[in-house]
Backbone bond lengths (Angstrom), bond angles and torsions (degrees), N, CA, C in turn:
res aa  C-N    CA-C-N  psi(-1)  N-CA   C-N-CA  omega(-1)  CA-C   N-CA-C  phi
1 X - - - 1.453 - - 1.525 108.82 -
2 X 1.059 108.13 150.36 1.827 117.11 -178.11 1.376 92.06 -87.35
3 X 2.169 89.50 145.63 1.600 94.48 174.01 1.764 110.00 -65.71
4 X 1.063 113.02 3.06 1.815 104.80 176.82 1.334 119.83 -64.78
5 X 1.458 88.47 -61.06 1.631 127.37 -176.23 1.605 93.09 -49.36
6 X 1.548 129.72 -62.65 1.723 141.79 -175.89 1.927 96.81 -36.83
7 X 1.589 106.69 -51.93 1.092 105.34 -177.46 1.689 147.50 -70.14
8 X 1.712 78.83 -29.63 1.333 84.00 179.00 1.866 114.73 -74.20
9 X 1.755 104.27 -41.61 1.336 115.74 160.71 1.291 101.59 -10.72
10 X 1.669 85.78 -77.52 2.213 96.29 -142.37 1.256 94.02 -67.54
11 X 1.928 129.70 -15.46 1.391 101.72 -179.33 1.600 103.35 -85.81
12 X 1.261 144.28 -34.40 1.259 142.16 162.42 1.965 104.06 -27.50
13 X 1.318 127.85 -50.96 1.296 134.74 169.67 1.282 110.55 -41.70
14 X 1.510 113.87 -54.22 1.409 102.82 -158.49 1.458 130.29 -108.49
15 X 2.064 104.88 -3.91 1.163 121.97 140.54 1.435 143.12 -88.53
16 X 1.571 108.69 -17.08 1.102 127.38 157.00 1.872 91.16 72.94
17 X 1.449 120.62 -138.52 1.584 137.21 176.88 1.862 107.45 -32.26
18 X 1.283 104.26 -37.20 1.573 104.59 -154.48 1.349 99.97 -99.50
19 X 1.530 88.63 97.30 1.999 110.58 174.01 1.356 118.67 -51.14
20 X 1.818 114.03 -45.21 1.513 109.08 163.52 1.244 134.20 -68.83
21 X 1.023 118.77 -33.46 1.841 126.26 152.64 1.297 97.31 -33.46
22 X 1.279 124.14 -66.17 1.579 121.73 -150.93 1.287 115.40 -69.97
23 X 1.872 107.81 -37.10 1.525 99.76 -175.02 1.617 105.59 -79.47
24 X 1.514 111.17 -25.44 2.213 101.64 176.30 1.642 87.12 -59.59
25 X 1.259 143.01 -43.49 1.396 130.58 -178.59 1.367 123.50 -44.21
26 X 1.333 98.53 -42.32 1.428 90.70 -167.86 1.841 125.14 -99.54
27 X 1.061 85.47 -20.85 1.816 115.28 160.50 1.223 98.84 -66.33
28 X 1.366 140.57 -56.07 1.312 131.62 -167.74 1.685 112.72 -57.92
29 X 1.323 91.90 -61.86 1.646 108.50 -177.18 2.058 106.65 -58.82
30 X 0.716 102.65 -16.55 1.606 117.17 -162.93 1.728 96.71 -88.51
31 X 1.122 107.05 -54.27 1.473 123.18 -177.93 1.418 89.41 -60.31
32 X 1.294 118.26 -97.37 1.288 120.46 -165.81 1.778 132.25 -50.94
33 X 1.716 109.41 -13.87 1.459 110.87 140.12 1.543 136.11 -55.98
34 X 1.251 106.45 -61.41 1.240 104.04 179.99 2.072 110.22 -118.57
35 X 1.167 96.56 25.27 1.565 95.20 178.56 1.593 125.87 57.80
36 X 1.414 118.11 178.34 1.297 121.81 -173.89 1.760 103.11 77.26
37 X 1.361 98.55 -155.82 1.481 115.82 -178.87 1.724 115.49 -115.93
38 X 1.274 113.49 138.63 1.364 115.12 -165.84 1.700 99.24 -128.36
39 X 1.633 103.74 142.55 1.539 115.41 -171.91 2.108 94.75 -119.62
40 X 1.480 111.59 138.26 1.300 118.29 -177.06 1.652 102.58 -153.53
41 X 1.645 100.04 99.93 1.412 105.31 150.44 1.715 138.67 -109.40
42 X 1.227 110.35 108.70 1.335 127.06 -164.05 2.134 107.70 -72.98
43 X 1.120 97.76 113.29 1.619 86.94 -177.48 1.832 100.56 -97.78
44 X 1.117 94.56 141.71 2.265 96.31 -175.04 1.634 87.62 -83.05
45 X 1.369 108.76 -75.31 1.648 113.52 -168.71 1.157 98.62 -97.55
46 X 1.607 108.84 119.55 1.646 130.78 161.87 1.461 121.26 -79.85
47 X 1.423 116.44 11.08 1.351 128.58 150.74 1.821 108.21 -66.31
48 X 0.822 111.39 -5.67 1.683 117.70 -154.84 2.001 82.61 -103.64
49 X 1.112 132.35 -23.52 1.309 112.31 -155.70 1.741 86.28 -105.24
50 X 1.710 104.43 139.54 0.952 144.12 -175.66 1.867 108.63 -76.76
51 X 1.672 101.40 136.38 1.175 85.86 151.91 1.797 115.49 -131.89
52 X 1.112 68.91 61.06 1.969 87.57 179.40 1.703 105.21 -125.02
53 X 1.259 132.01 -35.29 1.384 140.99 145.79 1.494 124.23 -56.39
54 X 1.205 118.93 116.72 1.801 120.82 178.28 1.750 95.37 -118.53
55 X 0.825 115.72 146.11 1.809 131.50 143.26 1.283 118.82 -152.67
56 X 1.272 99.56 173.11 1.706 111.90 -168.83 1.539 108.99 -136.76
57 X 1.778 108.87 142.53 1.721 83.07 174.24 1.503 89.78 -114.74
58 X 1.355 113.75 163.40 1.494 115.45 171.93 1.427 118.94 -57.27
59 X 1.582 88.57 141.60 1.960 82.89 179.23 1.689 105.30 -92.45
60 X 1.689 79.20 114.94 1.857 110.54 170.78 1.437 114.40 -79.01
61 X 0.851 133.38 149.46 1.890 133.45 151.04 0.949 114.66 -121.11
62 X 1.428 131.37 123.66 1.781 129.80 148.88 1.160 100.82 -56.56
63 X 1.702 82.68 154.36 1.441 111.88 -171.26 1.144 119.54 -49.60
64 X 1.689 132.00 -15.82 1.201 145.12 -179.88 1.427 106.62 -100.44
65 X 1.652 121.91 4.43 1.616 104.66 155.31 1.587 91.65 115.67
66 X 1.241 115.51 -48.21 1.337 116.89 -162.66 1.741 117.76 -83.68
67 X 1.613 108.22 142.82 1.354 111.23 -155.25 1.708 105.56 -48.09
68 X 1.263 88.15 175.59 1.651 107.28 170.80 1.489 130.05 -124.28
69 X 1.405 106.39 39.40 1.236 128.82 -154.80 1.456 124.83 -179.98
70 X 1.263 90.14 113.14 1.868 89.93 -162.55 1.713 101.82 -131.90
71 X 1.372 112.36 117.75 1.408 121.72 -171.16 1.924 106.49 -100.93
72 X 1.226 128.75 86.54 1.579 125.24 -151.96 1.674 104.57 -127.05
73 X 1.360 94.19 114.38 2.120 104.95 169.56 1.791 97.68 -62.61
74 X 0.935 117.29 146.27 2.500 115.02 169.60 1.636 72.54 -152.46
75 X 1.261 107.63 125.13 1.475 108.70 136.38 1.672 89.96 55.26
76 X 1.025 114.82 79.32 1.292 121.44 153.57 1.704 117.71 49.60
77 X 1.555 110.47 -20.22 1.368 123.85 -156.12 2.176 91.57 -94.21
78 X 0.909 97.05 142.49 2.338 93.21 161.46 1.859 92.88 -114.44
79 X 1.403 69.75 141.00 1.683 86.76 177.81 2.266 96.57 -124.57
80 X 0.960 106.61 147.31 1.520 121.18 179.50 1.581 92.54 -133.01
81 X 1.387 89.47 127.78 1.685 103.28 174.05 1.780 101.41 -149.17
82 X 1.277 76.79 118.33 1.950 92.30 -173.32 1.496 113.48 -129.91
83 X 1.256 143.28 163.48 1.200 145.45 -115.60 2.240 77.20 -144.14
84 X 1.130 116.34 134.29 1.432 122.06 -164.13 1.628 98.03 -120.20
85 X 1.234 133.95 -50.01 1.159 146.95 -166.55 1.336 116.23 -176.31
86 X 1.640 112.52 162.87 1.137 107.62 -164.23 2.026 108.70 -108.29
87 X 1.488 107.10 -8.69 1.314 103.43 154.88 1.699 137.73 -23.16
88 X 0.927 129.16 121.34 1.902 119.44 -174.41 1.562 99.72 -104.44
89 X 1.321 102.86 145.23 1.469 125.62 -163.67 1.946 85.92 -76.06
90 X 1.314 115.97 149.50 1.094 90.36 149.13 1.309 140.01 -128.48
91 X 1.446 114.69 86.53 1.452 138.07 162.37 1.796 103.04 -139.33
92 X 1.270 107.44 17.11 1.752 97.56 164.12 1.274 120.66 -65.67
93 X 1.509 117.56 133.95 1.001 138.64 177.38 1.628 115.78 -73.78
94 X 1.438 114.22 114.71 1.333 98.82 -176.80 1.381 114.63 -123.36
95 X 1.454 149.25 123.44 1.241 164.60 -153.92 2.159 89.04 -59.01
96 X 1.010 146.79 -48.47 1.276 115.03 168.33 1.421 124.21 -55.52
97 X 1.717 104.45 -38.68 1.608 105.30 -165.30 1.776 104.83 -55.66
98 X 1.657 90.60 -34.14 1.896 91.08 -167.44 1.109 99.86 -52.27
99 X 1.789 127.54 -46.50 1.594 118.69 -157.67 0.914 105.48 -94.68
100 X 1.283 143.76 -16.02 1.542 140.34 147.98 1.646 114.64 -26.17
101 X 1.517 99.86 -70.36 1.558 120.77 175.24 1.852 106.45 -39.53
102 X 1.572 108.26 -61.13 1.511 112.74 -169.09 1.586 110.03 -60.31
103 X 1.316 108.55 -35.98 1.592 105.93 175.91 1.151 129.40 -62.64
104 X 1.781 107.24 -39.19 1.070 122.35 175.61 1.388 126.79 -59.92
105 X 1.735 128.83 -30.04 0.943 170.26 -114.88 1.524 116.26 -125.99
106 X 1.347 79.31 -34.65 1.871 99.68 -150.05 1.257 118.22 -56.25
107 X 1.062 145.14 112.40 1.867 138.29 168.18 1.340 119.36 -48.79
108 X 0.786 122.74 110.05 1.826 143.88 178.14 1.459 107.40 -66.71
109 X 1.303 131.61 73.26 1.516 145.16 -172.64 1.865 101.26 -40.92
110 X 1.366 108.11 106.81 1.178 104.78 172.37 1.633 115.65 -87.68
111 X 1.424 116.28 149.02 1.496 121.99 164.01 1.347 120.27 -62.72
112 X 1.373 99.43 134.25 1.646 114.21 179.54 1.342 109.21 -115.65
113 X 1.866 123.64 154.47 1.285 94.91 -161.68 1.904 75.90 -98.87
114 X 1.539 98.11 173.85 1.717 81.71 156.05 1.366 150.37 -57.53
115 X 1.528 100.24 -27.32 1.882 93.23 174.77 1.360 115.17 -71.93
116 X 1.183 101.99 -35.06 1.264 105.80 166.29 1.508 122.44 -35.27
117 X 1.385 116.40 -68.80 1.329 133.01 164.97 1.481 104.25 -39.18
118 X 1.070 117.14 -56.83 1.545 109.40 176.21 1.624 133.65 -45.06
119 X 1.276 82.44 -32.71 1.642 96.53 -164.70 1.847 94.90 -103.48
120 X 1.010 130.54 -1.93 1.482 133.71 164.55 1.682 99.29 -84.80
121 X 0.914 128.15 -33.98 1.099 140.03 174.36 1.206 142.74 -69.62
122 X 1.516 99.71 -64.73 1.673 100.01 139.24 1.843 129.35 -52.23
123 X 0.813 101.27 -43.79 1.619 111.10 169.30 1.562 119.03 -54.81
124 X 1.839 127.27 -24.55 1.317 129.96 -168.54 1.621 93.01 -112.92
125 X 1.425 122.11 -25.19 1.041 135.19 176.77 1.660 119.05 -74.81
126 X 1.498 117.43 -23.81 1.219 134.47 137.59 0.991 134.14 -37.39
127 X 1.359 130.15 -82.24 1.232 160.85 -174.48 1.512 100.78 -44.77
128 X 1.271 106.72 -65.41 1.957 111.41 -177.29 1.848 103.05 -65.29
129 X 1.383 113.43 -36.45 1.395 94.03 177.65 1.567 96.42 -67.97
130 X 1.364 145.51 -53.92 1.246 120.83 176.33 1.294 141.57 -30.21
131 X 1.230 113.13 -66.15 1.123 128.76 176.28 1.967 110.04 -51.24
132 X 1.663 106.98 -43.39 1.436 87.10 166.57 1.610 129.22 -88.29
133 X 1.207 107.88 26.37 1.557 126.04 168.54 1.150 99.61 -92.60
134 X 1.339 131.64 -54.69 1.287 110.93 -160.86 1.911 96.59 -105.99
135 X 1.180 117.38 12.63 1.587 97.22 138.96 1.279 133.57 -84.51
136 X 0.965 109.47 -1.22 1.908 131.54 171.99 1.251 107.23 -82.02
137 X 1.099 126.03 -7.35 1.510 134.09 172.39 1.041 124.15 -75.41
């Protein structure tokens, strides 16, 4: 299956009824996979599509080969997701920046000795028996 096709699915999953939810979904994720600008028109009733109207979009490739244009029936609905320009928005999300960010980020697990641990413990282990004492009240 094409990563398009993966997307539009899981966005059909996670908007379910709401066609505009789905297409900022899938434009979003689309953009920020393979960058540039992304175009998505979702048709509800495919009684509506003509066969007196033809167009074509140019055949694009990402940089990884794979089309730029994905024509997909989900659930009764066609979704068209085509590749608009190659400009990047800028708030795309890009899979280095994230791990850049997490590394950068990262909490440095300090050593505890055990009593320590004990006594953090006893102390949180306190507190909740309190509190359900005096909800028994």
């Amino acid at each position: 299956m094409s990563p398009i096709k993966d997307v539009i699915i899981r966005a059909s999953e996670v908007a379910q009824d709401d066609a505009a939810l789905q297409m900022q979904i899938i434009r979003k994720i689309m953009e920020d996979m393979y960058g540039g600008n992304w175009g998505v028109v979702i048709i509800k009733d495919t009684s509506l599509i003509s066969d007196i109207i033809h167009w074509t979009i140019p055949d694009l490739k990402n940089e990884d080969s794979s089309p730029s244009f994905c024509l997909q029936v989900h659930k009764l609905w066609q979704y068209n997701v085509f590749r608009t320009g190659d400009i990047d928005t800028e708030d795309r999300v890009q899979i280095e920046d994230v791990i850049k960010d997490i590394k950068e980020h990262k909490i440095v697990p300090k050593k505890i000795m055990s009593s320590d641990f004990d006594k953090k413990l006893t102390t949180e282990l306190g507190k909740k028996w309190l509190l359900r004492l005096s909800e028994t009240r």
